[in-house]
C-alpha positions in Angstrom: 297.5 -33.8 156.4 296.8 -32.2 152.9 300.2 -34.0 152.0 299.3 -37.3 153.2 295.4 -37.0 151.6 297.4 -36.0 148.1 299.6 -38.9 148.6 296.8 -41.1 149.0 294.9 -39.8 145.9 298.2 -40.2 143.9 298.4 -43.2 145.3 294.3 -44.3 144.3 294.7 -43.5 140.7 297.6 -45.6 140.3 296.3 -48.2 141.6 293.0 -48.4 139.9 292.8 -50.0 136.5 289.5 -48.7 135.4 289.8 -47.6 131.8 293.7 -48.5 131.3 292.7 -50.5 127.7 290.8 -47.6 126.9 294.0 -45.7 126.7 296.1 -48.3 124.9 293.1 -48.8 122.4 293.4 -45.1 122.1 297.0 -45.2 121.2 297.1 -48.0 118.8 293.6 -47.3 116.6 295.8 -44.7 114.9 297.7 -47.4 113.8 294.8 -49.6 113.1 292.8 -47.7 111.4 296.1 -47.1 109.2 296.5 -50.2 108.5 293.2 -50.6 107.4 292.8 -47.7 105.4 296.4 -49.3 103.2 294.5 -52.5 103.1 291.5 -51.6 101.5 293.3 -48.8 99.1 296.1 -51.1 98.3 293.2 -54.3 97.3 291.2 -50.9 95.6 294.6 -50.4 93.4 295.2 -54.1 92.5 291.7 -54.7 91.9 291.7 -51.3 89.7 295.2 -52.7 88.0 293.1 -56.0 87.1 290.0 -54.4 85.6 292.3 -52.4 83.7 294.4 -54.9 82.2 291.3 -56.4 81.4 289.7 -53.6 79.8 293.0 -52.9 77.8 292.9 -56.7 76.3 288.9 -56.5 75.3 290.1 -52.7 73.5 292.8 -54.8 71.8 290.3 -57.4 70.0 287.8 -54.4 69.7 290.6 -52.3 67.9 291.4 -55.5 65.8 287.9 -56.6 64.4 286.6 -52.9 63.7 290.5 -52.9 61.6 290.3 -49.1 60.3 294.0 -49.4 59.7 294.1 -52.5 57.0 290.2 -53.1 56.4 289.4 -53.8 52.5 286.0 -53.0 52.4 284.2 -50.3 53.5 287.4 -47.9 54.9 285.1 -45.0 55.6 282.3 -46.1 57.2 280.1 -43.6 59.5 282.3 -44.0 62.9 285.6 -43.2 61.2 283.7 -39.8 59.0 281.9 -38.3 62.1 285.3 -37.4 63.8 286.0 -34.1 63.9 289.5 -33.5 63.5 291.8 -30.1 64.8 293.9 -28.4 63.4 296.3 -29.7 66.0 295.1 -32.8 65.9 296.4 -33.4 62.0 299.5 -32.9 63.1 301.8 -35.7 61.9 299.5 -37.2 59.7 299.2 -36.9 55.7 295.6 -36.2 55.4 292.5 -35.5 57.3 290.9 -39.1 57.5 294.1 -40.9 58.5 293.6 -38.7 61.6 289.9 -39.3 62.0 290.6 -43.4 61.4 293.6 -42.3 64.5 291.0 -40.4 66.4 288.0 -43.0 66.3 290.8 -45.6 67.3 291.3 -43.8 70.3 287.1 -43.4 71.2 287.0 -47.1 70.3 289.8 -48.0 73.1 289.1 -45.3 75.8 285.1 -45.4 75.5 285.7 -49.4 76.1 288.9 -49.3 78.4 286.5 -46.8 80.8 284.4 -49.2 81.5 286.4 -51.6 83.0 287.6 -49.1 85.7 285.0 -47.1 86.7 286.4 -43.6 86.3 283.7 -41.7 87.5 284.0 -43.5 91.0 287.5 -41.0 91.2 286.4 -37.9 89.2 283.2 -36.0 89.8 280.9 -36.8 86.8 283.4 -38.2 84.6 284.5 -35.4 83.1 288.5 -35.4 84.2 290.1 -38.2 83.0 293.4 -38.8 83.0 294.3 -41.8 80.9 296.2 -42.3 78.1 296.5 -45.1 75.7 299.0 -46.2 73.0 298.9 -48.5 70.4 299.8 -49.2 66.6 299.1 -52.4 64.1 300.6 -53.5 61.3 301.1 -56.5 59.2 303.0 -59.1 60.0 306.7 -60.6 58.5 307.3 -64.2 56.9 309.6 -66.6 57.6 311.6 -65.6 54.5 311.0 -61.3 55.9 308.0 -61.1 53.0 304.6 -59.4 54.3 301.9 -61.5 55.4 298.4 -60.4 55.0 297.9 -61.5 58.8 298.2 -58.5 61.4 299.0 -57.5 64.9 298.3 -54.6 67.2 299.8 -53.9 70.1 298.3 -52.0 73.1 299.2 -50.5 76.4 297.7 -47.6 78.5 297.9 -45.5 81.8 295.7 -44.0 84.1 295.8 -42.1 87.5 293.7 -42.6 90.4 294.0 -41.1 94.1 296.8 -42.1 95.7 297.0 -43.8 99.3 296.0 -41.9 101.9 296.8 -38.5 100.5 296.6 -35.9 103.7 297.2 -32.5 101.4 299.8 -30.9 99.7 301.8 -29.1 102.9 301.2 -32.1 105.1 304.9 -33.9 105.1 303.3 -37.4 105.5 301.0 -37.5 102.8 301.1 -39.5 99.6 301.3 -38.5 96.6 297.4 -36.8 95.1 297.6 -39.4 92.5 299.1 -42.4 91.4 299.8 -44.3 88.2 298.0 -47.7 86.9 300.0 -49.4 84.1 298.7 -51.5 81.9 301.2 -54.2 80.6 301.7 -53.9 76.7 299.7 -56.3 74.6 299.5 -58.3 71.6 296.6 -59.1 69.6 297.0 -61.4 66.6 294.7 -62.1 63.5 295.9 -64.7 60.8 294.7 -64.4 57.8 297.1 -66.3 55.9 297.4 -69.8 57.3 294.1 -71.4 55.6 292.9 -75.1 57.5 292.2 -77.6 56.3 288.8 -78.8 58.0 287.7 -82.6 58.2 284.3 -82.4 60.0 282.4 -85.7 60.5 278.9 -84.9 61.4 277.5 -87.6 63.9 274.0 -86.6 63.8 270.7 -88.3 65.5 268.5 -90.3 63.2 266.0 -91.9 65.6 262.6 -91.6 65.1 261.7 -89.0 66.9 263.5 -86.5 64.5 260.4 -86.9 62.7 258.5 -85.0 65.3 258.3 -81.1 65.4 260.3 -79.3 67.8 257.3 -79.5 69.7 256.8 -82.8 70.2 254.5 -82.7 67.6 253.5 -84.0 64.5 252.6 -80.5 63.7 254.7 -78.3 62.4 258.2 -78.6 60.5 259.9 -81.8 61.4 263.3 -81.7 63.1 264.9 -84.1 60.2 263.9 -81.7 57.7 265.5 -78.8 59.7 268.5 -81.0 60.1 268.8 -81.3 56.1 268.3 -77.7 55.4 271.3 -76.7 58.2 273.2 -79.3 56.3 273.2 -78.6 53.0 273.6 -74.7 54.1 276.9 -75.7 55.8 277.9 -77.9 53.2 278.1 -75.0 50.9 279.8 -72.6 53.2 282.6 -75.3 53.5 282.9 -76.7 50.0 281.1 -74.1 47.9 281.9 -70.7 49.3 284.6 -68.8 49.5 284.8 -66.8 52.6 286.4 -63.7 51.0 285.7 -60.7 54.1 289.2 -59.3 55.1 290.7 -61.6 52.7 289.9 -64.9 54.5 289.5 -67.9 52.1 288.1 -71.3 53.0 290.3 -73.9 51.9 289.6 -76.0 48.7 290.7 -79.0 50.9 287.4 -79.3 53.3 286.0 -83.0 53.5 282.4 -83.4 55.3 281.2 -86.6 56.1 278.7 -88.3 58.4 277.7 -90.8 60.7 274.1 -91.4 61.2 272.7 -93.4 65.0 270.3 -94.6 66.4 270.4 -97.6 68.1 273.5 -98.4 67.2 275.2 -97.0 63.6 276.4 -98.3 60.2 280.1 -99.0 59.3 281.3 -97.5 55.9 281.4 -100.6 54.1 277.9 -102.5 55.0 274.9 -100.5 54.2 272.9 -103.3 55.6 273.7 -103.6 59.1 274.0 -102.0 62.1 276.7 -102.2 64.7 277.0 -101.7 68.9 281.1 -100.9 68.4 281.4 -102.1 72.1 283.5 -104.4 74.0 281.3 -106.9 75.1 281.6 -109.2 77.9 280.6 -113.1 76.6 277.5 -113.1 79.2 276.1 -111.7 82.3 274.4 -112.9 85.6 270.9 -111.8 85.5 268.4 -111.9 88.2 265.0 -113.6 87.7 262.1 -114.0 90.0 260.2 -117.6 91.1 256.8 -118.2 92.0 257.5 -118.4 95.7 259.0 -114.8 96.5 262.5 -116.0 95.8 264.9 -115.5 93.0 267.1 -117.1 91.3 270.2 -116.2 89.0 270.5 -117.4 85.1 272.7 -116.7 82.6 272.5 -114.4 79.9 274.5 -114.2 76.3 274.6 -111.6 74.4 273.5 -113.2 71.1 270.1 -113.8 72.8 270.1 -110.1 73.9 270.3 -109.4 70.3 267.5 -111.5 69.2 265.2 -108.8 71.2 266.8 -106.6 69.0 263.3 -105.1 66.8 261.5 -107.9 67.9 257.4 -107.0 68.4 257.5 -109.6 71.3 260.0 -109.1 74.1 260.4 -111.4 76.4 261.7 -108.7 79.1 260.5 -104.9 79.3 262.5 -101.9 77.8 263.7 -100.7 80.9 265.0 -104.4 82.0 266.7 -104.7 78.0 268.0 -101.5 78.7 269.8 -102.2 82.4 271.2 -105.4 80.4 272.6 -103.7 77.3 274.3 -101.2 80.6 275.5 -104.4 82.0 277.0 -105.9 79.3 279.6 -103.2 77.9 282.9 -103.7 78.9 283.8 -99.9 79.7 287.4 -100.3 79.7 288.2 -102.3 77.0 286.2 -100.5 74.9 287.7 -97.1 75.7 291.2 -99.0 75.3 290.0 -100.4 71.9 290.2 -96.5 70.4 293.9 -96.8 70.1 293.2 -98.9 67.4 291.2 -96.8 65.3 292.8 -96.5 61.5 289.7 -95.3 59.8 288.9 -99.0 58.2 285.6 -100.9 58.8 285.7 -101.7 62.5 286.2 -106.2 63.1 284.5 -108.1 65.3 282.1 -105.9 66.4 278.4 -107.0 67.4 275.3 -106.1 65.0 272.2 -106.8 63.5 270.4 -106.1 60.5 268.5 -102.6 59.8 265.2 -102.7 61.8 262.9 -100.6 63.6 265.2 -99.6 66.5 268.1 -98.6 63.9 267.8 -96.7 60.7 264.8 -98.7 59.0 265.2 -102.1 56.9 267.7 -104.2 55.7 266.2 -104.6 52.5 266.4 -101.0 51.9 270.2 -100.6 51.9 270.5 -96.8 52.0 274.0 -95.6 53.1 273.7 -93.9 56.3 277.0 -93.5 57.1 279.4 -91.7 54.1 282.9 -90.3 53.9 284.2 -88.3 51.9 282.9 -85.2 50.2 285.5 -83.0 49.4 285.3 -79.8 46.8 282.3 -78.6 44.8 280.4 -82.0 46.0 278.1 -80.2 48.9 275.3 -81.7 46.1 276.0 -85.0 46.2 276.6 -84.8 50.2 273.3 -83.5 50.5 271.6 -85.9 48.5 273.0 -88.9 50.5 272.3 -87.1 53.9 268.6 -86.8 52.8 268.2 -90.2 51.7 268.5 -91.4 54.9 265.4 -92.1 57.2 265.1 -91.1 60.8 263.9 -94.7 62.7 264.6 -96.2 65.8 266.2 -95.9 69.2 268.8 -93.5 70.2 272.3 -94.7 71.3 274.9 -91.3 70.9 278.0 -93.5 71.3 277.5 -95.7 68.7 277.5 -92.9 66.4 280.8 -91.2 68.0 282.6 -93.8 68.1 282.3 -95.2 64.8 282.8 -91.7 63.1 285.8 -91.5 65.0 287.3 -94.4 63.8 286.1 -92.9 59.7 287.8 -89.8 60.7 291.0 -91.4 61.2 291.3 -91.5 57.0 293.4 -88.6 56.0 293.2 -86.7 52.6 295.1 -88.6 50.4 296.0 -85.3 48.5 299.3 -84.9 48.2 298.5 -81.1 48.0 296.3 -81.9 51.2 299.2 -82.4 53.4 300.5 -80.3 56.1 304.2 -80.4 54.4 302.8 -78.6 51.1 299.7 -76.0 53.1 302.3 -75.2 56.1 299.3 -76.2 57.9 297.1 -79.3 59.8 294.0 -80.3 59.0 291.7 -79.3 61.7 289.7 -82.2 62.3 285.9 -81.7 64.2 283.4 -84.3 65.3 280.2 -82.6 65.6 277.3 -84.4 67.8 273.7 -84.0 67.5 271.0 -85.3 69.3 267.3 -84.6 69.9 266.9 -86.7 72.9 268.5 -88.2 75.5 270.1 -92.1 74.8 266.9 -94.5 75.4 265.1 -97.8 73.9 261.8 -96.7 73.6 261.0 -94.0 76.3 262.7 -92.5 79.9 262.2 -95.5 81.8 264.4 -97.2 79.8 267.3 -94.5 79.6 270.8 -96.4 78.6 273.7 -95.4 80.4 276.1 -96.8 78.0 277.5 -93.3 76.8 277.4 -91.3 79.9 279.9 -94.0 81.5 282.1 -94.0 78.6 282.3 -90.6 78.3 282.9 -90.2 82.1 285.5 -93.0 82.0 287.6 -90.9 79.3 286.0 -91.7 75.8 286.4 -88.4 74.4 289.8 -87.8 75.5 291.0 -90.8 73.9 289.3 -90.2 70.7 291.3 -86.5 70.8 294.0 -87.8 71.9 294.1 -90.8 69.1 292.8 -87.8 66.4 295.8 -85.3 67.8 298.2 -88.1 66.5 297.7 -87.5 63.0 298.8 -84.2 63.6 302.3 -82.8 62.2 304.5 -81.4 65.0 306.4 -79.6 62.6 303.7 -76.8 62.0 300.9 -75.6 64.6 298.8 -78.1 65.9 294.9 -77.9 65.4 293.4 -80.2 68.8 290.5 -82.3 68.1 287.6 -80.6 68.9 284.3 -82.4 69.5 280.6 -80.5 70.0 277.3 -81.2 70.6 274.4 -79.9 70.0 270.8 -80.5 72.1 268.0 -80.3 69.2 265.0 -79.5 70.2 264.9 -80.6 74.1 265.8 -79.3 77.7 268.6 -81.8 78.3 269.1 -82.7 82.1 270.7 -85.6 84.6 273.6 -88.0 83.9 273.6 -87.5 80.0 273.9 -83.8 80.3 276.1 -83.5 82.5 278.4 -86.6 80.6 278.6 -84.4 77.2 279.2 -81.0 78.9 282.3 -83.1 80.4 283.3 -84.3 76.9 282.9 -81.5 74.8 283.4 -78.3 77.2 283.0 -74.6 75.6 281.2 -76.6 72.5 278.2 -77.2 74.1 274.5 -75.9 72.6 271.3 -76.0 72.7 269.1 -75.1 69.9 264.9 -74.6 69.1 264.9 -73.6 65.8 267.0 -73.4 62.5 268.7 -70.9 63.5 269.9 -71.5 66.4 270.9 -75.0 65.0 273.0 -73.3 61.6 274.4 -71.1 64.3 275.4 -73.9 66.8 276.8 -75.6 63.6 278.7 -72.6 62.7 280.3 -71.6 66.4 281.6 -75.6 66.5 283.3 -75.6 63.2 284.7 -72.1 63.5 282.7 -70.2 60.5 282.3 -67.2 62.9 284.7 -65.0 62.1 287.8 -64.8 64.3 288.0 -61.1 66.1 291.6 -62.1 67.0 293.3 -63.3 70.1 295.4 -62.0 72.3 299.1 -63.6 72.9 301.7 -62.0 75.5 304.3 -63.1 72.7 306.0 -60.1 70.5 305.1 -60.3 66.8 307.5 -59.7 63.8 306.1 -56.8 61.9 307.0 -56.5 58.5 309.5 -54.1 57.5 310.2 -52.1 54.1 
């Protein structure tokens, strides 16, 4: 009997299933929770490998602009003098402050480097670190193997972090304690040889309301007279100064010139008029109300469009001029008519005389658009910038699209040209505005730019600018910024120029944040360097 009773006990427990995923759970967590300690270690290493890399590159430009090896002013400056130098550590160097420019090289990489990997997440309060960087700079070689002023530093580093799972040193399984993060090597570049040519057109905002304050306001400095002060200080950084830090000169081959708007801008040769350089459709369908609740459609052309133009008495209300200058734009021709830009005095184009919605009076024939001022003429540029009143409505387009076109003439130096410099002209249109495009207030906002632009506009006008560049040597892209004076753009229009002008987007309050939006467009900051996975040539004795 206790036989059978065993039997059927066996029997019972075989049969009953109570608990049987428990057991297989059991036996395959160990494997899961392997798997997911790899996962999140391995994504912790690659993560780690990234930030370092990172960290590595920022050294690179950091190492680069501070330049302790080939800087011509100031060598021993406070940061370089307050190492303290072993005697061990002067081993292989000829004298004590090549060690300490060494030394402060390596705080400069590994104090930045560190804080792209979080060291003190592995060792307990940071204070065992095992990294280890490598670097060294020098000048770079010519074409014909002379040395170029120009340099390049190259950078590369290693650190160690716990390794995957490591179990102890006697346990067979385990991983290694540590393992190895490489940085791949990098290059950081700075030229201070090639010396561009710049053509900037400034396409600035002349509508009335530049004679305002920042504020609003009639109180206050007026935003015209701010404008003419940031001008005539960049006019001498460009064709005055010589940029001499490190060695960098500004070439003696800068032109400035400018385009003024408002609604609508002046061509180069016609200081009278002022010009819509549109495509225009012959006439539009417009919608007009009866008596009886009804409506009925008319026709519309554009000549009598025009004749509201400045007119005291409108026959329709800005916001219903405004939908029809909208409507009457051809978008596409208009964009297509850039590929015939060639820098002359634009044909058949529609304008109108000077008035109050554009740049003042005919009768006062003051030049609001000029090209060219080259060398030692910042003077004269200023004085014709000045001359010109703020009046009128605001149309951005207009301006852009007629400097353009004036940008398409190229220096006629024969010095000027790429074959003699060994370099293009960079060539900059620079955009400033103090309100958003409009007849006389918001409800009669034109949409005539924020459709071209987001129907291509400003990549035609690069691309037609990039054509006068010279394949043989390194290009310099057409590059087009704008600046926001004085308001909080928003909508459409915002949105529209962020599109066409990208990274070269600013706003600015003040003078100077306007010189300094001015400067960061044309490229007067000085370059730190850039990075480039390319080997350089060093030069050689």
């Amino acid at each position: 009997m206790k036989k059978y009773h065993y039997f059927i006990k066996l029997k019972q427990f075989f049969q009953n299933e109570d608990g049987a995923y428990a057991v297989i759970m059991g036996i395959l967590s160990f494997f899961l929770i392997g798997l997911v300690a790899l996962t999140v270690d391995g994504s912790g290493m690659l993560l780690d490998k990234a930030r370092f890399s990172q960290g590595i590159e920022q050294a690179g430009l950091a190492l680069m602009a501070e330049n302790n090896d080939f800087r011509t002013t100031n060598q021993k400056h406070a940061d370089v003098l307050r190492q303290t130098v072993t005697k061990e550590e002067l081993e292989g160097f000829s004298d004590t402050f090549s060690a300490q420019k060494y030394k402060r090289n390596q705080e400069l990489v590994s104090g930045l480097v560190r804080h792209y990997y979080y060291p003190s997440t592995y060792f307990k309060d940071n204070l065992k670190i095992s990294d280890k960087y490598d670097y060294q700079c020098n000048n770079l070689q010519g074409p014909n193997g002379e040395q170029l002023k120009s340099i390049a530093c190259e950078i590369s580093g290693k650190f160690e972090r716990p390794s995957w799972l490591y179990l102890g040193k006697n346990n067979g399984l385990s991983f290694a304690e540590t393992t190895t993060i490489n940085a791949n090597k990098i290059y950081i570049q700075k030229n201070l040889d090639e010396i561009i040519p710049i053509d900037l057109m400034l396409v600035a905002d002349l509508s009335g309301s530049m004679n305002s304050s920042v504020s609003g306001t009639k109180y206050g400095t007026a935003k015209i007279d701010i404008l003419r002060e940031v001008v005539s200080a960049i006019a001498k950084e460009l064709l005055e100064q010589n940029n001499t830090e490190e060695g960098k000169v500004i070439s003696q081959y800068n032109r400035i010139g400018f385009t003024s708007f408002a609604f609508g801008a002046q061509q180069q040769n016609n200081t009278a008029q002022c010009y819509l350089p549109y495509e225009i459709k012959p006439s539009i369908t417009i919608r007009n109300n009866n008596y009886y609740g009804g409506y009925y459609n008319t026709t519309m052309q554009y000549s009598e469009l025009l004749s509201y133009v400045g007119s005291n008495q409108q026959r329709y209300s800005y916001a219903t001029l405004a939908q029809y200058f909208d409507a009457f734009v051809d978008y596409d021709k208009t964009i297509e008519s850039i590929n015939s830009f060639d820098g002359k005095d634009l044909s058949s184009l529609m304008y109108f005389s000077k008035n109050s919605w554009c740049l003042g009076s005919a009768n006062t024939r003051i030049n609001s658009t000029y090209i060219w001022a080259g060398k030692n003429e910042s003077a004269d540029l200023v004085s014709r910038f000045n001359r010109v009143p703020a009046l009128g409505a605001t149309l951005s387009s207009s301006g852009l699209l007629i400097g353009a076109n004036l940008l398409m003439n190229t220096n006629p130096d024969e010095n000027a040209q790429p074959s003699k410099l060994g370099a293009n002209t960079q060539r900059i249109i620079l955009v400033l505005s103090d309100g958003e495009d409009q007849i006389n207030n918001a409800s009669s906002s034109l949409n005539i730019t924020s459709t071209l632009i987001n129907q291509g506009m400003c990549e035609k006008i690069k691309s037609k600018l990039n054509s006068l560049q010279d394949k043989t040597y390194l290009e310099q892209p057409t590059r087009i910024g704008f600046v926001a004076f004085g308001y909080g753009p928003s909508g459409t229009q915002k949105a529209a120029w962020e599109k066409c002008v990208g990274k070269y987007y600013y706003v600015a309050n003040n003078k100077e944040e306007l010189l300094e939006s001015f400067r960061k467009i044309i490229g007067l900051v000085e370059e730190v360097g850039h990075s480039t996975y390319k080997e350089p040539t060093y030069y050689s004795n």
